[in-house]
C-alpha positions as CSV (number, residue, x, y, z in Angstrom):
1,X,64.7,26.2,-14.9
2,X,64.9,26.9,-18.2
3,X,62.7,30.1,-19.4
4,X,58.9,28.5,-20.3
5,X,58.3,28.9,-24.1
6,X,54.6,29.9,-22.5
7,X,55.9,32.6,-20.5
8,X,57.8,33.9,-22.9
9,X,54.9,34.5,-24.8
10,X,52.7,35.8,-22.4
11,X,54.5,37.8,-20.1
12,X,56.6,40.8,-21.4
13,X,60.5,41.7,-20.6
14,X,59.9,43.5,-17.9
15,X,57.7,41.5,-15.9
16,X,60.2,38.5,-16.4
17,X,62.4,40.7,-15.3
18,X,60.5,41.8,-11.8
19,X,59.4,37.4,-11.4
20,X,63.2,36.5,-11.8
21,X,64.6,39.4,-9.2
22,X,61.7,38.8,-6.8
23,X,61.9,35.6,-6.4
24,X,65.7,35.2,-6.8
25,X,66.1,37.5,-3.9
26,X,63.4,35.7,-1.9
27,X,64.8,32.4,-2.4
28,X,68.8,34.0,-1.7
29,X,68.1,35.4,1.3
30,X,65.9,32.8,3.1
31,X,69.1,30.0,2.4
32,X,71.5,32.5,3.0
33,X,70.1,32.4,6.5
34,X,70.3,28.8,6.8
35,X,74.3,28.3,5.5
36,X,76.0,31.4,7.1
37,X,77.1,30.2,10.0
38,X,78.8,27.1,7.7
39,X,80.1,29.8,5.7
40,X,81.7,32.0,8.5
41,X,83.3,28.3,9.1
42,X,84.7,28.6,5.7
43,X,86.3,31.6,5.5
44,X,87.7,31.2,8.7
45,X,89.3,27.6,7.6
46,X,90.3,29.2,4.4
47,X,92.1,32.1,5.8
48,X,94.3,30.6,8.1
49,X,96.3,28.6,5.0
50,X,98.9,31.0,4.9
51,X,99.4,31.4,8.8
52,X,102.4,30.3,10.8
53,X,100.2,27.9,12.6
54,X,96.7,26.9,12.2
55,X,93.7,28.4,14.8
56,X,91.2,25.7,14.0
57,X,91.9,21.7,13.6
58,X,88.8,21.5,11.5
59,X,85.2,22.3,10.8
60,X,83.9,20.9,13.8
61,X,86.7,22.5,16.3
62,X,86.2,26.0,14.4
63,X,82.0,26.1,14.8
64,X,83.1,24.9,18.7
65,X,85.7,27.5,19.3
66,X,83.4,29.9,17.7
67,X,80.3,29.0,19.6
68,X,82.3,28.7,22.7
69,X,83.9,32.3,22.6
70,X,81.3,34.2,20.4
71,X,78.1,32.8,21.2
72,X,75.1,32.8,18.7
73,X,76.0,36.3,17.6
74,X,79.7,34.8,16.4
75,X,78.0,32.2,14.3
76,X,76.2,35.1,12.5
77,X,79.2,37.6,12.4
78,X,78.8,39.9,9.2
79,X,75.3,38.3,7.8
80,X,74.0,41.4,6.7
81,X,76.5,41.8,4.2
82,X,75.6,38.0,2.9
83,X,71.8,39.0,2.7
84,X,72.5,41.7,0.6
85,X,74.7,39.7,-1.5
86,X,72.8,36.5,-1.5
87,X,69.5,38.6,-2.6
88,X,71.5,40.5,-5.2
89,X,73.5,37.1,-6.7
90,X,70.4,35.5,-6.7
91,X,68.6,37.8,-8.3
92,X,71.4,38.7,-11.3
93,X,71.8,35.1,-11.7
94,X,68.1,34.0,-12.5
95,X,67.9,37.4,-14.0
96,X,70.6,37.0,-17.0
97,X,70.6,33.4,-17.2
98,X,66.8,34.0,-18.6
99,X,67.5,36.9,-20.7
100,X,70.6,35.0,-22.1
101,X,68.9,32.0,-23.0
102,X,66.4,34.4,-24.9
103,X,69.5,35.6,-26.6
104,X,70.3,32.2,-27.6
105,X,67.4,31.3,-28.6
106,X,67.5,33.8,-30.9
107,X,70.8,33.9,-32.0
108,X,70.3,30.1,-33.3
109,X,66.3,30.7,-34.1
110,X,65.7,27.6,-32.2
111,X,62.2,27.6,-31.7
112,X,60.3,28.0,-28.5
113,X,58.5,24.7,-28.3
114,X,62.2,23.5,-28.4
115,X,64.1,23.1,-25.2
116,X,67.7,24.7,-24.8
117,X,70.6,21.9,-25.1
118,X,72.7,21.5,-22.3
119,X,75.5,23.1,-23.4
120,X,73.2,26.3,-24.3
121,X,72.3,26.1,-20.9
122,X,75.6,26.2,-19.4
123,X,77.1,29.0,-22.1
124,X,74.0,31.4,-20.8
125,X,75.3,30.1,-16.7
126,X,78.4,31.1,-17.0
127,X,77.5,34.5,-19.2
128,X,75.4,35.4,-15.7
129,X,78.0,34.1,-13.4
130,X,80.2,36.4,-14.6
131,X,78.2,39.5,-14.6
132,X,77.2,38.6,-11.1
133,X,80.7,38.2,-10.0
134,X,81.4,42.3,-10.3
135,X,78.6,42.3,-8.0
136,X,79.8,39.6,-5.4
137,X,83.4,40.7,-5.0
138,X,83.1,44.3,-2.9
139,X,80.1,42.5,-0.8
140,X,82.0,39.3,-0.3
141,X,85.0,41.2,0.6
142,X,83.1,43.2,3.1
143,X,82.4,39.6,4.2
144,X,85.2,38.1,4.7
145,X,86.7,40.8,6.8
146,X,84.2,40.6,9.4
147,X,83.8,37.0,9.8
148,X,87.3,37.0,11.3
149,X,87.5,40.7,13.2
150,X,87.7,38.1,16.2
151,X,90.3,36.0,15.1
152,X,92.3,39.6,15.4
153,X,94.4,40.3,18.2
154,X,92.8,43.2,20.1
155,X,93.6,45.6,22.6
156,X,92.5,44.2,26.1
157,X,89.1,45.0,26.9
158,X,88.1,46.0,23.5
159,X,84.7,43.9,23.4
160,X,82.9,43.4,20.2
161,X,80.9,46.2,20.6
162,X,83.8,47.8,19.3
163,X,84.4,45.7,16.2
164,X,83.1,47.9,13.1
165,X,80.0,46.8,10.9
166,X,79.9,46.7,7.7
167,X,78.9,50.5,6.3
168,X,82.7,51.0,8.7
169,X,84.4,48.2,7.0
170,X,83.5,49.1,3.5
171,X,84.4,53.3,4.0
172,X,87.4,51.7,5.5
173,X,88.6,50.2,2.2
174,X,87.4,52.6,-0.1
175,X,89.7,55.1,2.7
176,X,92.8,52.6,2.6
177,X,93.0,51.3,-1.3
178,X,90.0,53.4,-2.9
179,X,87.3,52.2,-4.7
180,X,89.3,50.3,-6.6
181,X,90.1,48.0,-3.5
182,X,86.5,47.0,-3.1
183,X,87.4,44.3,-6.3
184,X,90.2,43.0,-4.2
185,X,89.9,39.4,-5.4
186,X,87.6,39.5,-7.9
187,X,89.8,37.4,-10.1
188,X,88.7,34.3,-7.6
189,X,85.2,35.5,-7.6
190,X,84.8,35.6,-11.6
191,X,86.3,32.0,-12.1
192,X,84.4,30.5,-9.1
193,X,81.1,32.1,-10.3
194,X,81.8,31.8,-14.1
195,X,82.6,28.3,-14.0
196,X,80.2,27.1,-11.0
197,X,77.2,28.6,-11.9
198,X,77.9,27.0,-15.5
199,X,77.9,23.8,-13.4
200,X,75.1,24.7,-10.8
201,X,72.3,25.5,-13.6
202,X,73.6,22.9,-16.3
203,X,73.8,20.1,-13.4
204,X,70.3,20.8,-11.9
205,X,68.4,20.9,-16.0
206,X,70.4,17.9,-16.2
207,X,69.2,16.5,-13.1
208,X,65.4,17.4,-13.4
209,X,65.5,16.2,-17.1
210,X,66.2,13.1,-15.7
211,X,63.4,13.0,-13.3
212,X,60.9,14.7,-15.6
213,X,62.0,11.9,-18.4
214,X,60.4,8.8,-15.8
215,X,56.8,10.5,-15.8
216,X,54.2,9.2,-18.7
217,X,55.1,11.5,-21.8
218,X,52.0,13.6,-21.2
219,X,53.0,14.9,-18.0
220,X,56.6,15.7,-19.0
221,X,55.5,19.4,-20.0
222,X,54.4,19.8,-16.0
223,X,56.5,22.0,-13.6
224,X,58.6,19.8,-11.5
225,X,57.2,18.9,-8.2
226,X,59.2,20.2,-5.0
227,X,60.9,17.2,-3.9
228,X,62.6,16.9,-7.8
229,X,63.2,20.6,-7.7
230,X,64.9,19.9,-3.9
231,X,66.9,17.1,-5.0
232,X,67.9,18.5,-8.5
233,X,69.1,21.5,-6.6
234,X,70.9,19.6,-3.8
235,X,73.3,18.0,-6.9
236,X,73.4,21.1,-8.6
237,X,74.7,23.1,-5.0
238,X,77.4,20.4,-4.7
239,X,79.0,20.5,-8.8
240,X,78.6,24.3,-8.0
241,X,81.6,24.0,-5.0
242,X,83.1,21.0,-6.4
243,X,83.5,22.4,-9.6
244,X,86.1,25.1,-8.8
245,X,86.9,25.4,-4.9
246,X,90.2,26.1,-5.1
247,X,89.3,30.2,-6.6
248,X,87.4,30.5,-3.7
249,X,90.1,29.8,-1.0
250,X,92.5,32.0,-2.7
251,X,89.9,34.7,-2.8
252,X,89.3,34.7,0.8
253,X,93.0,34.5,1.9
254,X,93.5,38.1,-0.5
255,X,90.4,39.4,1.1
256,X,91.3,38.4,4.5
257,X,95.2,39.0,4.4
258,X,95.3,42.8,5.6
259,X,93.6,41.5,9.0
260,X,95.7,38.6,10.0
261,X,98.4,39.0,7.9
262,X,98.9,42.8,7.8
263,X,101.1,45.2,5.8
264,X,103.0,47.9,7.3
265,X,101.7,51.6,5.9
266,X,105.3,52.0,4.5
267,X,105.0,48.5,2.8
268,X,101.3,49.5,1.5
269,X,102.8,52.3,-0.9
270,X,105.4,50.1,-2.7
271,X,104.5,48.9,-6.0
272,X,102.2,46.0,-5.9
273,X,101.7,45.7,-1.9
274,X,98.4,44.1,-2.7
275,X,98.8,40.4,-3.2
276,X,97.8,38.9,-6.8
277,X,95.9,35.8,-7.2
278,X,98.2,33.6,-8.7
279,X,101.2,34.6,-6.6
280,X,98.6,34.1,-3.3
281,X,97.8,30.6,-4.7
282,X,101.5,29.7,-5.4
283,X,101.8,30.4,-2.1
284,X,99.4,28.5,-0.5
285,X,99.8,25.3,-2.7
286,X,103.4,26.1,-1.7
287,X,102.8,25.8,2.2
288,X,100.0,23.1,2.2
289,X,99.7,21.8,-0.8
290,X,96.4,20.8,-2.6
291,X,95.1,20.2,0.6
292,X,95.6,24.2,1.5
293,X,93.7,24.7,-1.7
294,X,90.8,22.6,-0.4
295,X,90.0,24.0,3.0
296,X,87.0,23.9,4.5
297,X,85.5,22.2,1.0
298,X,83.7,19.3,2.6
299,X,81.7,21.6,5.4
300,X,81.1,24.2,2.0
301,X,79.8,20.9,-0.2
302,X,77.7,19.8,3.1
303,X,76.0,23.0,3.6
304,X,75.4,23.7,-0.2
305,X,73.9,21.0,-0.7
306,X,70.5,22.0,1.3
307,X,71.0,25.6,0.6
308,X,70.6,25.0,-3.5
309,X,68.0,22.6,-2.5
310,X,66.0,25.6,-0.6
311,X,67.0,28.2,-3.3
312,X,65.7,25.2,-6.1
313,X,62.3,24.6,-4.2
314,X,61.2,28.1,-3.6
315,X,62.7,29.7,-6.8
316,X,60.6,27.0,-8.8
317,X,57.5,27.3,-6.5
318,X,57.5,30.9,-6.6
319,X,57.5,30.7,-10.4
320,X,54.9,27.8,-10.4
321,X,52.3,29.9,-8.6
322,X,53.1,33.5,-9.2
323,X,54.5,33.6,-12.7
C-alpha cells in the first residue's frame, strides 16, 4: 500500500489526506464489527492473569459463558467505543504512514518511479503506529472497562441496564485520576502499535511484492487484485499480534485492574497507587509465566487474521476506484 508515484502527482495533500481518512475509517469500522466479539474474548482472558483463580478455561469456555449469561448484547459489550477507535486508528494509520513515506522520499530524494525499500516502509509504520497510539489508549481504556463490567460482582438485582456506557465510564476516569488517567497504559499501547504496525504494513508490501512479482512484467505496475490484497493482509494481521502480544496483555490487566482488582480510596492517594507497566508485567510473568503473557493470543491471531484481510481488501478497493 505504498503511496502511488501517480497519485502523488495528481492529487494534492489534502485530498490524500480526505482518500486515506475516508477509507481508513470505512475499512476500521466494518472489521471492527466482524472481530469484537473475539476481542471482548481477549480482554477478558487477559485480565484474569493476575486473579486468584481464573473465570474462563479458555477461548471457547469464555465466548460460551458469555453467550450463555449475556446473550448477543454480551458479545458486543462496549462496541461503540471500538468503532470509534477502529475508525480513528484506521484512519491515523493510513493517514501518516503516507505522508511519512512522502517524508522519506524526500528526505533521501528517492525518486517517485522508485518504490520505497522495505525497511523505509517499516520506519514510516512504526512513525504512525506511534502517533496513533496517543489516540488508542483513552478509547481502548474505555474499552476494556466495559468488556468486563459483568465479570464485576454487583449488588443483587442490579441488571445491566444499570451498567454505565461509555460517555459514564470515561467522566468517571477523568473524575477518579483526571485527564491524565485516560493514558492509563499507554506505555503497552505505544510498543504494541509502534512495533506491530511496523510489522503489519512492512509484512503485507512484503507479501503483495511477492504476488505482484509472479505476474508478466507489464502488469506488475497494476493494483493488486482483491484476493492478493485479502491474503497479503491476512499475514500482515497475524505478524501484527505475533509481533508484540505480550504489551498488549499487560495493557489490559492496568486498564482493567481498578474493576476486578480494586484499590481502596485511602490506597488511591499513596504515591504511585496506579500500577506501572513493568512492575504489572513482572507480576504476571511472575504468577503464570510466559504463558500469562500470552493469553488469549491464539483467538487474537485467529480473528486478525480476516479482520486485516477485510481492512486490506476494502482499503485497497476503495483506493482502486475512488482515488
Amino acid at each position: 500500500m505504498e503511496t502511488s508515484p501517480d497519485a502523488l502527482t495528481r492529487d494534492s495533500a489534502v485530498l490524500r489526506a480526505v482518500q486515506d481518512i475516508s477509507f481508513g475509517s470505512i475499512a476500521g469500522m466494518v472489521s471492527k464489527v466482524f472481530e469484537h466479539p473475539f476481542d471482548l474474548t481477549k480482554v477478558r482472558l487477559q485480565s484474569q492473569v493476575l486473579d486468584a483463580s481464573a473465570r474462563f478455561s479458555g477461548p471457547l469456555d469464555c465466548l460460551t459463558q458469555t453467550w450463555r449469561h449475556e446473550g448477543v448484547r454480551g458479545l458486543y459489550r462496549g462496541l461503540p467505543a471500538p468503532i470509534v477507535g477502529a475508525m480513528a486508528e484506521n484512519a491515523s494509520l493510513f493517514l501518516v504512514y503516507g505522508e511519512l513515506q512522502n517524508v522519506i522520499r524526500t528526505l533521501s530524494a528517492r525518486p517517485l518511479s522508485v518504490d520505497p525499500t522495505l525497511p523505509q516502509l517499516a520506519l514510516a509504520a512504526a512513525g504512525a503506529g506511534m502517533a496513533t497510539s496517543f489516540l488508542l489508549t483513552p478509547i481502548e481504556l474505555v474499552k476494556c472497562k466495559m468488556q468486563v463490567q459483568m465479570l464485576v460482582a454487583r449488588p443483587a438485582g442490579a441488571g445491566a441496564a444499570a451498567l454505565p456506557g461509555p460517555l459514564a465510564v470515561l467522566a468517571g476516569v477523568v473524575r477518579d485520576s483526571g485527564v491524565r488517567g485516560l493514558w492509563l497504559g499507554h506505555t503497552g499501547t505505544l510498543i504494541r502499535e509502534t512495533g506491530g504496525t511496523a510489522a503489519w504494513f512492512t509484512t503485507k508490501e512484503f507479501v503483495a511484492r511477492l504476488l505482484l512479482a509472479r505476474r508478466p512484467a507489464e502488469q506488475r505496475r497494476r493494483p493488486l487484485e482483491p484476493w492478493e490484497s485479502a491474503f497479503s493482509g491476512a499475514c500482515a494481521g497475524a505478524m501484527f499480534n505475533l509481533a508484540l502480544f505480550p504489551a498488549d496483555t499487560v495493557k489490559s490487566a492496568m486498564q482493567t485492574q481498578q474493576e476486578l482488582r480494586p484499590t481502596s480510596a485511602k490506597d488511591m492517594l499513596l504515591p504511585n497507587a496506579n500500577p506501572s507497566f513493568w512492575g504489572t508485567a513482572k507480576e504476571m510473568y511472575a504468577k503464570q509465566g510466559v504463558r500469562g503473557l500470552y493469553a488469549g493470543c491464539g483467538i487474537t491471531v485467529a480473528r486478525s487474521i480476516p479482520s486485516s484481510a477485510i481492512i486490506f481488501v476494502i482499503y485497497d478497493s476503495l483506493c482502486r476506484y475512488f482515488a
